[in-house]
DRENVO-339956 format. One record per atom (N, C-alpha, C): atom name; chain; x, y, z; residue number from 1; residue in three letters. Coordinates in nm, 4 decimals, padded with zeros to 6 digits. Each point is the difference from the previous one (the first is absolute). Layout:
BEGIN
{'CA', 'A', {X, Y, Z}, NUM, 'ALA'},
...
//
This chain:
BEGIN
{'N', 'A', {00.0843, -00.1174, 00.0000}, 1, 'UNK'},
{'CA', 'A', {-00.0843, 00.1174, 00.0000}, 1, 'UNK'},
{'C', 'A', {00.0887, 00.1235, 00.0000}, 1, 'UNK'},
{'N', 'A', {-00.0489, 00.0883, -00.0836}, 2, 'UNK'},
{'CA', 'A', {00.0912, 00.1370, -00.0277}, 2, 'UNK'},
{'C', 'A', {-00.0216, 00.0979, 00.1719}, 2, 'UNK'},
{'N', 'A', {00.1176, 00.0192, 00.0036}, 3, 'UNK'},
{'CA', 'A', {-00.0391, 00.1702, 00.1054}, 3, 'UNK'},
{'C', 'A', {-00.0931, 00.1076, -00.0283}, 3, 'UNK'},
{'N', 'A', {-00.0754, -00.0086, 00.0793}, 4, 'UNK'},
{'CA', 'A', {-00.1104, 00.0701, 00.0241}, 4, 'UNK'},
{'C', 'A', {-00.1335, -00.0596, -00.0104}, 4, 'UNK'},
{'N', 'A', {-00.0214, -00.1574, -00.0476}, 5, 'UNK'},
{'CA', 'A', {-00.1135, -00.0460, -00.0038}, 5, 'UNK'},
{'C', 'A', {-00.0630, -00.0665, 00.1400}, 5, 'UNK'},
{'N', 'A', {-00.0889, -00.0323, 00.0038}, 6, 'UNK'},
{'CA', 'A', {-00.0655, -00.0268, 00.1102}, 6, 'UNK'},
{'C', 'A', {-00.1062, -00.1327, -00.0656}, 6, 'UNK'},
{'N', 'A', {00.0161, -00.1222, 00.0052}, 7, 'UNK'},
{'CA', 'A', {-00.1581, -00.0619, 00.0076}, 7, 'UNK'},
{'C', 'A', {-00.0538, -00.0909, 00.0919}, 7, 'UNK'},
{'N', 'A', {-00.1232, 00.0141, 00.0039}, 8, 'UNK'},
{'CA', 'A', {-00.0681, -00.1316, 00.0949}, 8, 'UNK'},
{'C', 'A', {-00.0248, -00.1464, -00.0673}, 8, 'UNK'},
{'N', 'A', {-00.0338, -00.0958, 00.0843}, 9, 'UNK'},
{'CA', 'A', {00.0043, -00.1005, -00.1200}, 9, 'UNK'},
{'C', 'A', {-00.1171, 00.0122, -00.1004}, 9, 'UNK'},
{'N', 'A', {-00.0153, -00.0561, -00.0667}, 10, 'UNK'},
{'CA', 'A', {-00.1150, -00.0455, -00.1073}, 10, 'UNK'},
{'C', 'A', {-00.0473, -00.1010, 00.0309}, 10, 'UNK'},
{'N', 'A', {-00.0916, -00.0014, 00.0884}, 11, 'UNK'},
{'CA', 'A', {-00.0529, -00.1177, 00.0155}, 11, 'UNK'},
{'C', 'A', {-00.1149, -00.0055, -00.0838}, 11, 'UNK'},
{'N', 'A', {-00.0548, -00.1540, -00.0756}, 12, 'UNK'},
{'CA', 'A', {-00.1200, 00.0286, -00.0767}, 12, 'UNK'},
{'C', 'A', {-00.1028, -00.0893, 00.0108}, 12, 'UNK'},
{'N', 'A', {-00.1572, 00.0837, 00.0335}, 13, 'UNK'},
{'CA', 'A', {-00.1122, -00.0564, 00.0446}, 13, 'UNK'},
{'C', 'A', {-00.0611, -00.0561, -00.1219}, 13, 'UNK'},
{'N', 'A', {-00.0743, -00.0668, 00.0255}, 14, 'UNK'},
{'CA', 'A', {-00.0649, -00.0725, -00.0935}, 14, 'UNK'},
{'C', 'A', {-00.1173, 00.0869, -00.1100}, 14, 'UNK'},
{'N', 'A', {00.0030, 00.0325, -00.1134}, 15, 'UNK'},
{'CA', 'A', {-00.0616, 00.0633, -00.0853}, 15, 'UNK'},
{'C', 'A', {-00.1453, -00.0012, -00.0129}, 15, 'UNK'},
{'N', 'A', {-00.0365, -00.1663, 00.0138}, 16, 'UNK'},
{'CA', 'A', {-00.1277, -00.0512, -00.0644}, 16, 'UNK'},
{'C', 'A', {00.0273, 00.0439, -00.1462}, 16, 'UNK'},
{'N', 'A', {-00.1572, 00.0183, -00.0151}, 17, 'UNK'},
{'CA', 'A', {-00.0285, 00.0358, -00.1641}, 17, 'UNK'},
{'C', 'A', {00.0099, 00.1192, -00.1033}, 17, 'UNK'},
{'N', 'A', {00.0708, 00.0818, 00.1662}, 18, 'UNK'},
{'CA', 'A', {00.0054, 00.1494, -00.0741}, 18, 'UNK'},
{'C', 'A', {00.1369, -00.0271, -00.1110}, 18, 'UNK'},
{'N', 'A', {-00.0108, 00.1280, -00.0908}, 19, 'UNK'},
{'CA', 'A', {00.1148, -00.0199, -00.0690}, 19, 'UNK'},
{'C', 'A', {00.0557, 00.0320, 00.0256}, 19, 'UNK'},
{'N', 'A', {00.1450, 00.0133, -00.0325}, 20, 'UNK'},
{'CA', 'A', {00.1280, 00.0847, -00.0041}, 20, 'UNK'},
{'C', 'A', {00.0005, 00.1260, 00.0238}, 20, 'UNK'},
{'N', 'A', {00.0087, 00.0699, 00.1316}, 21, 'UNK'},
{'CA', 'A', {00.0671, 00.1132, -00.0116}, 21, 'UNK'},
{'C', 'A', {-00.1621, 00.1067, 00.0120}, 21, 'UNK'},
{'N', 'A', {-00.1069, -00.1123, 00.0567}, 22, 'UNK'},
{'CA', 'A', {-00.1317, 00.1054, 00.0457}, 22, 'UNK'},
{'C', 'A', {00.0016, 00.0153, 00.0918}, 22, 'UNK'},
{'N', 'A', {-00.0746, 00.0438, 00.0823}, 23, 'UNK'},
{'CA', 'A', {-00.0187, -00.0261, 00.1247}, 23, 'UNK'},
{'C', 'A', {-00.1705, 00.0237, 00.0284}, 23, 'UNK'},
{'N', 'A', {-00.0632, -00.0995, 00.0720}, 24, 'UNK'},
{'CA', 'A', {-00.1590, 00.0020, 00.0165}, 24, 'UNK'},
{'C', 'A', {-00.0906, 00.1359, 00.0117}, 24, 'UNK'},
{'N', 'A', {-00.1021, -00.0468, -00.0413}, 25, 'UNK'},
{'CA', 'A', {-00.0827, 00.1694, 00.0258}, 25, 'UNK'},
{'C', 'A', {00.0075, 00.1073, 00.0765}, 25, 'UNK'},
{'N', 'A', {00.0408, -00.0744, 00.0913}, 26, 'UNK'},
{'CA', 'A', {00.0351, 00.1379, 00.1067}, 26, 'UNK'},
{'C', 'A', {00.1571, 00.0708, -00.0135}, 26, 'UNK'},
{'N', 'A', {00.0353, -00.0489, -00.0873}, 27, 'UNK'},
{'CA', 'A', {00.1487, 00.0503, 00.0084}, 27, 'UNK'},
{'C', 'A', {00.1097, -00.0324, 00.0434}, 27, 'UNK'},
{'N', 'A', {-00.0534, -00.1256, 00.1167}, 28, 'UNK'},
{'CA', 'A', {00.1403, -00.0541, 00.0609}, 28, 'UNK'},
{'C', 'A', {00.0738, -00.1132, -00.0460}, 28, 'UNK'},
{'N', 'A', {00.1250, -00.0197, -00.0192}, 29, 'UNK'},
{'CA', 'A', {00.0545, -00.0395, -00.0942}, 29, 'UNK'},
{'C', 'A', {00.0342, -00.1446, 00.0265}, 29, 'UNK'},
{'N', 'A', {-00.0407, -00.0792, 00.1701}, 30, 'UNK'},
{'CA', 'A', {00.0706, -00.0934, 00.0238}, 30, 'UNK'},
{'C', 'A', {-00.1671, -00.0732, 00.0237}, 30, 'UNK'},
{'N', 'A', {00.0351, -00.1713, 00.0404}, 31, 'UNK'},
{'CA', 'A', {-00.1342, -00.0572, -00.0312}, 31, 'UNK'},
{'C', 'A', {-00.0811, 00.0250, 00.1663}, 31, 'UNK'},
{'N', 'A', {-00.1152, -00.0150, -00.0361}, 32, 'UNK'},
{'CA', 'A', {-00.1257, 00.0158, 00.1235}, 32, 'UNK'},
{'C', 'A', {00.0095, 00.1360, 00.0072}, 32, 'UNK'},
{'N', 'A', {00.0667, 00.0877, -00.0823}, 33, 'UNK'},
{'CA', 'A', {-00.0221, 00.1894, 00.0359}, 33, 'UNK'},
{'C', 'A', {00.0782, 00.0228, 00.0856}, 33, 'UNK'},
{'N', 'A', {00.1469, -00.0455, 00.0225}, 34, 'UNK'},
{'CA', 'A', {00.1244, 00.0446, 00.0742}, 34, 'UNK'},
{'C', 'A', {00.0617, 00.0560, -00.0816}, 34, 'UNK'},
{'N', 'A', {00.1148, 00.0724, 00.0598}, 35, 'UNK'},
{'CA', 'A', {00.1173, 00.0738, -00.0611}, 35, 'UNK'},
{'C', 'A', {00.0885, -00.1398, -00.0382}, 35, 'UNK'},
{'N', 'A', {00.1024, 00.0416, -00.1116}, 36, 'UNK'},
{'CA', 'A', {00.0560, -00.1359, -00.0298}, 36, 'UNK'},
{'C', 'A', {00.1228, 00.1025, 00.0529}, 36, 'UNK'},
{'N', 'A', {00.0871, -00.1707, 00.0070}, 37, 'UNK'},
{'CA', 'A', {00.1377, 00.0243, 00.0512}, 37, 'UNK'},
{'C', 'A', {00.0808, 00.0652, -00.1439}, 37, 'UNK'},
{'N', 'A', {00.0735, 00.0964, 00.0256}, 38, 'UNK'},
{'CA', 'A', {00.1106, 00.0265, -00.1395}, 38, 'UNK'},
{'C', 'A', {00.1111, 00.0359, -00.0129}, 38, 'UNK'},
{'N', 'A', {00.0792, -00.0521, -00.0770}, 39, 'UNK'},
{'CA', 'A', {00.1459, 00.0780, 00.0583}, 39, 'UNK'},
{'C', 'A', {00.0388, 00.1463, -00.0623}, 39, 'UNK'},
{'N', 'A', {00.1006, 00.0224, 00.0474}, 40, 'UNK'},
{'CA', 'A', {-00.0199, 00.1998, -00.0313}, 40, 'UNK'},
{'C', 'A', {00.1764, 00.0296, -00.0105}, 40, 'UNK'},
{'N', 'A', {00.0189, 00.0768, -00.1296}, 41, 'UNK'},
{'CA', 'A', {00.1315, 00.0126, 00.0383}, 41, 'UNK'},
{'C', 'A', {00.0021, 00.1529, -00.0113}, 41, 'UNK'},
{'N', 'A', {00.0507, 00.0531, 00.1006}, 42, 'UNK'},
{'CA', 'A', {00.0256, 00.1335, 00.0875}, 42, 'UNK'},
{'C', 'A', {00.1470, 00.0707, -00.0668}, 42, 'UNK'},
{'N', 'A', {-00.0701, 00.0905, 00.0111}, 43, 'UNK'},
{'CA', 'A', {00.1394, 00.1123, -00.0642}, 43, 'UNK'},
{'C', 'A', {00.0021, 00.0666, 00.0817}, 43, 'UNK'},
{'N', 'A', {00.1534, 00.0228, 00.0737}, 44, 'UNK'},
{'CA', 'A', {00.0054, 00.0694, 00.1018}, 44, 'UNK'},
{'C', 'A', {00.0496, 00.1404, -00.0158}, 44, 'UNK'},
{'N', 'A', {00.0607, 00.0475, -00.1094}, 45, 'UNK'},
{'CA', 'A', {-00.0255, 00.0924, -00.0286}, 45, 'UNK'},
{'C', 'A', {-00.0839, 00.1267, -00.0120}, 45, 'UNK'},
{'N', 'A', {-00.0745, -00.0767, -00.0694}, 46, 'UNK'},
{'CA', 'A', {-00.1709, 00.0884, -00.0242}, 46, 'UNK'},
{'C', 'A', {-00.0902, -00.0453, 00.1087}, 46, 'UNK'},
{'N', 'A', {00.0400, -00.0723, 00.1290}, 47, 'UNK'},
{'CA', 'A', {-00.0486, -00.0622, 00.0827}, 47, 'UNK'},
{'C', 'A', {-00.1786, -00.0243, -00.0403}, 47, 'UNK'},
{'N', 'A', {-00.0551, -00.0965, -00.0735}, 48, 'UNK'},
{'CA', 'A', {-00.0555, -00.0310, -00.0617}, 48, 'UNK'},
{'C', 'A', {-00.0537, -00.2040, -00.0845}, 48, 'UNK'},
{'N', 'A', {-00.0801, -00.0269, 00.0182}, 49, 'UNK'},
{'CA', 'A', {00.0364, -00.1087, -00.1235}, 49, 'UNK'},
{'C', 'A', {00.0318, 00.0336, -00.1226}, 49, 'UNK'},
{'N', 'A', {-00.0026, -00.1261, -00.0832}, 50, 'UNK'},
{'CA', 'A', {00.0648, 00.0374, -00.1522}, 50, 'UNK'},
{'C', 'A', {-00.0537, -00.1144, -00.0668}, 50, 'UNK'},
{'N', 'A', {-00.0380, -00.1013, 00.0614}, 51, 'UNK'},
{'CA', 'A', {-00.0444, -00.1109, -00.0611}, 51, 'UNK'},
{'C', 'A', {-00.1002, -00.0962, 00.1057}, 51, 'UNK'},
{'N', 'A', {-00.0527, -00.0653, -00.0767}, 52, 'UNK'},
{'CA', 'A', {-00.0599, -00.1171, 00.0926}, 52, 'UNK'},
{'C', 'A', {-00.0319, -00.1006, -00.0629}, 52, 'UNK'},
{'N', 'A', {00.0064, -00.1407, 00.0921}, 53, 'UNK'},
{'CA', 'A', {-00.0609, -00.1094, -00.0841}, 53, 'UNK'},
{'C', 'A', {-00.1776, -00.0920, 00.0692}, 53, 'UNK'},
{'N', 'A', {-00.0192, 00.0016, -00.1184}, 54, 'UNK'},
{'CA', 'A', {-00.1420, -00.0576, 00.0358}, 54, 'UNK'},
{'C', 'A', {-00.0501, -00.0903, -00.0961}, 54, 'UNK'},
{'N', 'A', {-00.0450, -00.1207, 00.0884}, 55, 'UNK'},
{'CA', 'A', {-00.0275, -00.0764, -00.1226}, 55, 'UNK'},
{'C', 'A', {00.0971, -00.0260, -00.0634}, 55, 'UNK'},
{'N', 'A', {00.1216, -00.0603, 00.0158}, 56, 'UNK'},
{'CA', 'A', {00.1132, 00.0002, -00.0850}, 56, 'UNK'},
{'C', 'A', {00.0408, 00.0775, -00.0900}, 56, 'UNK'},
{'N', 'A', {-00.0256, 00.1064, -00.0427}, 57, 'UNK'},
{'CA', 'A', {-00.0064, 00.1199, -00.1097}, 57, 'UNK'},
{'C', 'A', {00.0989, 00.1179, 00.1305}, 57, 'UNK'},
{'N', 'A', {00.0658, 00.0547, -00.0720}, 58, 'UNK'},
{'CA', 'A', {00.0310, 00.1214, 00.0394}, 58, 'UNK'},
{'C', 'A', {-00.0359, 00.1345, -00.0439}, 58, 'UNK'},
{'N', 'A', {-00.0379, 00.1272, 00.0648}, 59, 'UNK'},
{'CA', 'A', {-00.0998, 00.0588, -00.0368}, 59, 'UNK'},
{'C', 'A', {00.1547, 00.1197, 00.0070}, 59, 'UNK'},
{'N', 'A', {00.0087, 00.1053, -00.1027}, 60, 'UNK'},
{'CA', 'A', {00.1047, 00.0899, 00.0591}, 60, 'UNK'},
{'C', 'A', {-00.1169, 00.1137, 00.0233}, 60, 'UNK'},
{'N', 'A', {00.0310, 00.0909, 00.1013}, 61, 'UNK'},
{'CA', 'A', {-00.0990, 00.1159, 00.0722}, 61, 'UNK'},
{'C', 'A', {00.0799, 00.1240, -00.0454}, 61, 'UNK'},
{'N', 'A', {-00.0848, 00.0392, -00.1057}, 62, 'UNK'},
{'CA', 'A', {00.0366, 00.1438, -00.1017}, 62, 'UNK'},
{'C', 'A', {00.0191, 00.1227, 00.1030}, 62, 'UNK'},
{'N', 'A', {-00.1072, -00.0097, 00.1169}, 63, 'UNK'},
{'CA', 'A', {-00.0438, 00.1250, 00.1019}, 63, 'UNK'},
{'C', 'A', {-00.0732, -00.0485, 00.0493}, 63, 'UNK'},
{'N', 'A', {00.0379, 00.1084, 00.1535}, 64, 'UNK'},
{'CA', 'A', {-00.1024, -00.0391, 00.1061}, 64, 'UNK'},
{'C', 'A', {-00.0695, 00.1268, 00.0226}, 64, 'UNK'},
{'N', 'A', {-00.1344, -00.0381, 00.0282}, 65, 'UNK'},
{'CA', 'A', {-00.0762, 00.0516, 00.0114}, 65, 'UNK'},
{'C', 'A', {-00.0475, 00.0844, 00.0988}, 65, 'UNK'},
{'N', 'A', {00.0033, -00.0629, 00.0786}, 66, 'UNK'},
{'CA', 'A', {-00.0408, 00.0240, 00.1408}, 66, 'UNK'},
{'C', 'A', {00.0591, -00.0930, 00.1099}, 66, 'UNK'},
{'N', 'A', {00.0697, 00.0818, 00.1185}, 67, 'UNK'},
{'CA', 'A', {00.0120, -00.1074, 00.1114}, 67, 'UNK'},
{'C', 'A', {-00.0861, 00.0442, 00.1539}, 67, 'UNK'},
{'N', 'A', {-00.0182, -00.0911, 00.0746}, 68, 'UNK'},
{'CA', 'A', {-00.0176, 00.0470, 00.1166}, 68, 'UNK'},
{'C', 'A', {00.0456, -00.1069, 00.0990}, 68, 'UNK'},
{'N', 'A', {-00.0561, 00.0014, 00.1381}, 69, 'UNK'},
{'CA', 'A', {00.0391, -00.1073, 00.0857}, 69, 'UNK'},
{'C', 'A', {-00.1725, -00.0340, 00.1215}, 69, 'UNK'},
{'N', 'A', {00.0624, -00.1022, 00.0446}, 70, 'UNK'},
{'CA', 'A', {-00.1462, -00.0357, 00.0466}, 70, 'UNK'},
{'C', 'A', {00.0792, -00.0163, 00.1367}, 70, 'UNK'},
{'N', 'A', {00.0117, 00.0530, 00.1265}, 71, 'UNK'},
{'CA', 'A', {00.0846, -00.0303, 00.1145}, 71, 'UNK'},
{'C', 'A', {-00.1405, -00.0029, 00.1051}, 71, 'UNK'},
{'N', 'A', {-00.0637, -00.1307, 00.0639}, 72, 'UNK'},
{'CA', 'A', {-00.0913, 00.0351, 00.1108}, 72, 'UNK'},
{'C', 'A', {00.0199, -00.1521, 00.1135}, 72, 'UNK'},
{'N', 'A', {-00.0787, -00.0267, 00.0924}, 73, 'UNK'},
{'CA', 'A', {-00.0272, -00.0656, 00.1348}, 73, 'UNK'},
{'C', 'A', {00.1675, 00.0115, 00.0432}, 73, 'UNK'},
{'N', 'A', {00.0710, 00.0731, -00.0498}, 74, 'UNK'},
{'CA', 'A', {00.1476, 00.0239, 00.1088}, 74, 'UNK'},
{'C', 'A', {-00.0273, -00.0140, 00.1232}, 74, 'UNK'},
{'N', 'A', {-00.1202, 00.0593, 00.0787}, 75, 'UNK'},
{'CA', 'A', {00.0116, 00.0001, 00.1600}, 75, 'UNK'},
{'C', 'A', {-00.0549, -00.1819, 00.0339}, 75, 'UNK'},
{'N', 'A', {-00.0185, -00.0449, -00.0939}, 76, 'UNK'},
{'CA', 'A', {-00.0887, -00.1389, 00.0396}, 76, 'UNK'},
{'C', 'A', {00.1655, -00.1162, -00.0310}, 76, 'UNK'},
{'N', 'A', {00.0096, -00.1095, 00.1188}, 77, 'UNK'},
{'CA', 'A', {00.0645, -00.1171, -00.0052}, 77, 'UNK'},
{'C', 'A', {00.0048, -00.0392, -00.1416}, 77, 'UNK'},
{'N', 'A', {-00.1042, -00.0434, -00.0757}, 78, 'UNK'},
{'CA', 'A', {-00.0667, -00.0678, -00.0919}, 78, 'UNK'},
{'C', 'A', {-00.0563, 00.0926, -00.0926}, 78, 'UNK'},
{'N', 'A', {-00.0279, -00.0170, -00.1368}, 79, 'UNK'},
{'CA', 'A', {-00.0658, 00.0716, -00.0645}, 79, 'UNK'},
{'C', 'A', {00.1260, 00.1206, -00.0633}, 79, 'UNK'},
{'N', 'A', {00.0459, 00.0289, 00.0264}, 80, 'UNK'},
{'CA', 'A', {00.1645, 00.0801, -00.0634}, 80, 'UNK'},
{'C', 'A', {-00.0349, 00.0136, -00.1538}, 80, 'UNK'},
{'N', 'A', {-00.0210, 00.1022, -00.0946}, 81, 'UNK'},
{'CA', 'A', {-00.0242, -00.0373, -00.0772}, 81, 'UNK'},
{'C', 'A', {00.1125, 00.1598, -00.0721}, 81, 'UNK'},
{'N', 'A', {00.1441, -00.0650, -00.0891}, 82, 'UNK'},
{'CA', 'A', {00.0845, 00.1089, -00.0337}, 82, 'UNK'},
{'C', 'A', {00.0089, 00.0014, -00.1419}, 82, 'UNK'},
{'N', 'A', {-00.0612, 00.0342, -00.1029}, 83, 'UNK'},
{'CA', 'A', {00.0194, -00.0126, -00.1192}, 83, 'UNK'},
{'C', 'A', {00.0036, 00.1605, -00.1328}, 83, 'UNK'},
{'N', 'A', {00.1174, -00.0345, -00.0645}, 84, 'UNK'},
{'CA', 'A', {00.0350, 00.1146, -00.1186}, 84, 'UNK'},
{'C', 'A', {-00.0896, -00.0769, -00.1021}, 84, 'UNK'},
{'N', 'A', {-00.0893, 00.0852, -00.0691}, 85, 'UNK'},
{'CA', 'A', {-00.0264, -00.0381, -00.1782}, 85, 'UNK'},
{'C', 'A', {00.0587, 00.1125, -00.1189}, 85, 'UNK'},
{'N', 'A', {-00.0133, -00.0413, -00.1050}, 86, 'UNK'},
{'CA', 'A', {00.0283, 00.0955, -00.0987}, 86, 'UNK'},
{'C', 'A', {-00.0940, -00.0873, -00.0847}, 86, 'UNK'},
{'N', 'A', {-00.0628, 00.1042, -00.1073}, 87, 'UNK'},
{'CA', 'A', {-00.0969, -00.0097, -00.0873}, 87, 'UNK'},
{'C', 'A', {00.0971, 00.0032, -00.1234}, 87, 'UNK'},
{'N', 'A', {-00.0629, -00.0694, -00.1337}, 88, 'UNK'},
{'CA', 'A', {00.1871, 00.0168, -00.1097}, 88, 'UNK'},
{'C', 'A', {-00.1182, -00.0473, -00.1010}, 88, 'UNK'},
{'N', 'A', {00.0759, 00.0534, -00.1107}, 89, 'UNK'},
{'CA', 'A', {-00.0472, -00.0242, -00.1174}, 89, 'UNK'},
{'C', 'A', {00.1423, -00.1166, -00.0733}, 89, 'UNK'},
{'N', 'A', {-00.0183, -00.0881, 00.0196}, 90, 'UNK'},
{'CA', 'A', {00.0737, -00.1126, -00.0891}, 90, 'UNK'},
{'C', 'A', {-00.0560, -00.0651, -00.1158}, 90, 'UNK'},
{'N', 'A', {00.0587, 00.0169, -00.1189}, 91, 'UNK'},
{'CA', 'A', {-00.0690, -00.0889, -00.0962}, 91, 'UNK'},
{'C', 'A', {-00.1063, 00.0994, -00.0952}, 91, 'UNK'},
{'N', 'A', {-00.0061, 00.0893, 00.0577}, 92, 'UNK'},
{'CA', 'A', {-00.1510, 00.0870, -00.0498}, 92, 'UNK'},
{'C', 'A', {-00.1183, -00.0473, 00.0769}, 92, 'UNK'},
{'N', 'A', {00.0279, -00.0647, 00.1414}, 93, 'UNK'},
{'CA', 'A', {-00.1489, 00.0021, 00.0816}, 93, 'UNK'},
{'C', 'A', {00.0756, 00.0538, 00.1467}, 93, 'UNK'},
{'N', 'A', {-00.0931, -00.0545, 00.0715}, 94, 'UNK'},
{'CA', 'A', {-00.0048, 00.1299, 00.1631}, 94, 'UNK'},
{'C', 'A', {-00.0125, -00.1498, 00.1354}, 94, 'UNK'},
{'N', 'A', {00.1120, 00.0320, 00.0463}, 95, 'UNK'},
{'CA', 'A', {-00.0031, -00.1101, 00.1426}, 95, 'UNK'},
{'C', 'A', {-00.0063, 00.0859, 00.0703}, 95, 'UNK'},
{'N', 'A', {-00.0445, -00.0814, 00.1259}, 96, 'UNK'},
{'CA', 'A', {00.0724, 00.0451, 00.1212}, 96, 'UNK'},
{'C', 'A', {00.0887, -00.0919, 00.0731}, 96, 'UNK'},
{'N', 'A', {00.0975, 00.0172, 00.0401}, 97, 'UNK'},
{'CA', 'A', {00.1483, -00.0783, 00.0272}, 97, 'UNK'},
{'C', 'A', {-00.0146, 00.0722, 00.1784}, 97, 'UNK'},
{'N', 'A', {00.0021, -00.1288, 00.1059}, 98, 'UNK'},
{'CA', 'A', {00.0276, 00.0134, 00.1198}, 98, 'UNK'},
{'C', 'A', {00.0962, -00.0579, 00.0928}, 98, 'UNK'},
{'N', 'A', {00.0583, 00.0754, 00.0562}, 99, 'UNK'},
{'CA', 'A', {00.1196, -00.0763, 00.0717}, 99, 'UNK'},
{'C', 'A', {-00.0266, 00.0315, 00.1361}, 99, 'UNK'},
{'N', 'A', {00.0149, -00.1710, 00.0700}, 100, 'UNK'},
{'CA', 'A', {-00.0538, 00.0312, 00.1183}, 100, 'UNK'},
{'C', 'A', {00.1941, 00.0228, 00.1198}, 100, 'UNK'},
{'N', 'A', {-00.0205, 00.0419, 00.0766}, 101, 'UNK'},
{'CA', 'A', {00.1289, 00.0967, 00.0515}, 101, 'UNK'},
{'C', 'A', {00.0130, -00.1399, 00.1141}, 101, 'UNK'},
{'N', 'A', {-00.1082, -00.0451, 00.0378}, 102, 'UNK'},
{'CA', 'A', {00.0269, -00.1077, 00.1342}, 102, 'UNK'},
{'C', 'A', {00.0434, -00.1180, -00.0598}, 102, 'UNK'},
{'N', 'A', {-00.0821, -00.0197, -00.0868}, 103, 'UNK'},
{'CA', 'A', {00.0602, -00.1801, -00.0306}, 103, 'UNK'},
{'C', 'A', {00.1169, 00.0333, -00.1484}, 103, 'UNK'},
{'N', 'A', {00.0501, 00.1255, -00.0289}, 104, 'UNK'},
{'CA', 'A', {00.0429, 00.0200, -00.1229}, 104, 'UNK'},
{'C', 'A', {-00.0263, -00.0654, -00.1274}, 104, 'UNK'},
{'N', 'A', {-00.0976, -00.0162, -00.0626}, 105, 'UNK'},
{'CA', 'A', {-00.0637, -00.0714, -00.1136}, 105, 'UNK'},
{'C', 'A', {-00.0885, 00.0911, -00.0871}, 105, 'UNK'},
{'N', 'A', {00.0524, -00.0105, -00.0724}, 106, 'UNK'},
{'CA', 'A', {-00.1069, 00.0419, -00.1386}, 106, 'UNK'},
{'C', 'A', {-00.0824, -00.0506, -00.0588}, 106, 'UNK'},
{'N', 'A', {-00.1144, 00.0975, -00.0359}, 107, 'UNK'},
{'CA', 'A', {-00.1480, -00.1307, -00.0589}, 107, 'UNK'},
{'C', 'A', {-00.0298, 00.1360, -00.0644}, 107, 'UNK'},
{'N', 'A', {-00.1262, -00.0130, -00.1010}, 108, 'UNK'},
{'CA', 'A', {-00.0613, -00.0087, -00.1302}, 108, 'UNK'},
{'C', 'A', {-00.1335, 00.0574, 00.0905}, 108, 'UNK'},
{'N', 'A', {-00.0550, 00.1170, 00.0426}, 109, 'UNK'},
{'CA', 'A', {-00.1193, -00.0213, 00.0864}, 109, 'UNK'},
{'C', 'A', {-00.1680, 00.0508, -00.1071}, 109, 'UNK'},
{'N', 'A', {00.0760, 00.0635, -00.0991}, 110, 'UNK'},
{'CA', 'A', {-00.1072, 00.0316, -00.1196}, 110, 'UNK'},
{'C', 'A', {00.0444, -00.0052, -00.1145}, 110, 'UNK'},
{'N', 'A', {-00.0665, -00.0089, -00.1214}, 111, 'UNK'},
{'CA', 'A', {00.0205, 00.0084, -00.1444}, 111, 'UNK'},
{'C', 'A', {-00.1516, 00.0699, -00.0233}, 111, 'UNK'},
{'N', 'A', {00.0717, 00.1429, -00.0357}, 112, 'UNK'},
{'CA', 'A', {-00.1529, 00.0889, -00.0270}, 112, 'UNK'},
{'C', 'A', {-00.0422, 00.0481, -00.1536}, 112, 'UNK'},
{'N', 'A', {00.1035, -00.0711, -00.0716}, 113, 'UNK'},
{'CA', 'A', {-00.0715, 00.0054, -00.1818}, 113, 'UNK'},
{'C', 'A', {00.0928, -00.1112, -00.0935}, 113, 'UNK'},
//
């Protein structure tokens, strides 16, 4: 792996009947309407992704769109919930790409066209 990349594994859930590279009506890209697992390779430079893989395909991410972060139950034992997204146009369509900060893993949490 080059300096400056970053990925999580690729682990891969079972598809069913969808095809290649959809993701179900609602948008979520992994099976039963979860986020799928994906790997992400990070440019640390532009501190940013640059790529991702899903579905065995690698997607390169032209621009991001939008980022924000989701940080809440901090005061609670349980429930901790620390996560960065960025929204990206890869390919000529629109994800949203989330990285969770506690378990460090990347997943796939929408495909919105």
């Amino acid at each position: 792996m080059s300096r400056g990349e970053a990925t999580s594994s690729d682990k891969r859930g079972g598809g069913g009947a969808r095809s290649r590279g959809r993701a179900g009506p609602d948008g979520k890209p992994g099976p039963n309407g979860e986020a799928a697992p994906i790997a992400v390779s990070w440019d640390e430079r532009q501190r940013r992704p640059v790529t991702f893989v899903w579905r065995r395909r690698r997607y390169r991410i032209e621009r991001v769109l939008e980022t924000w972060v989701l940080e809440t139950g901090w005061w609670k034992d349980d429930g901790h919930v620390s996560r960065s997204y960025w929204r990206v146009r890869a390919e000529g369509r629109v994800f949203d790409l989330r990285y969770d900060r506690l378990s460090k893993a990347w997943a796939l949490e929408r495909v919105l066209n």
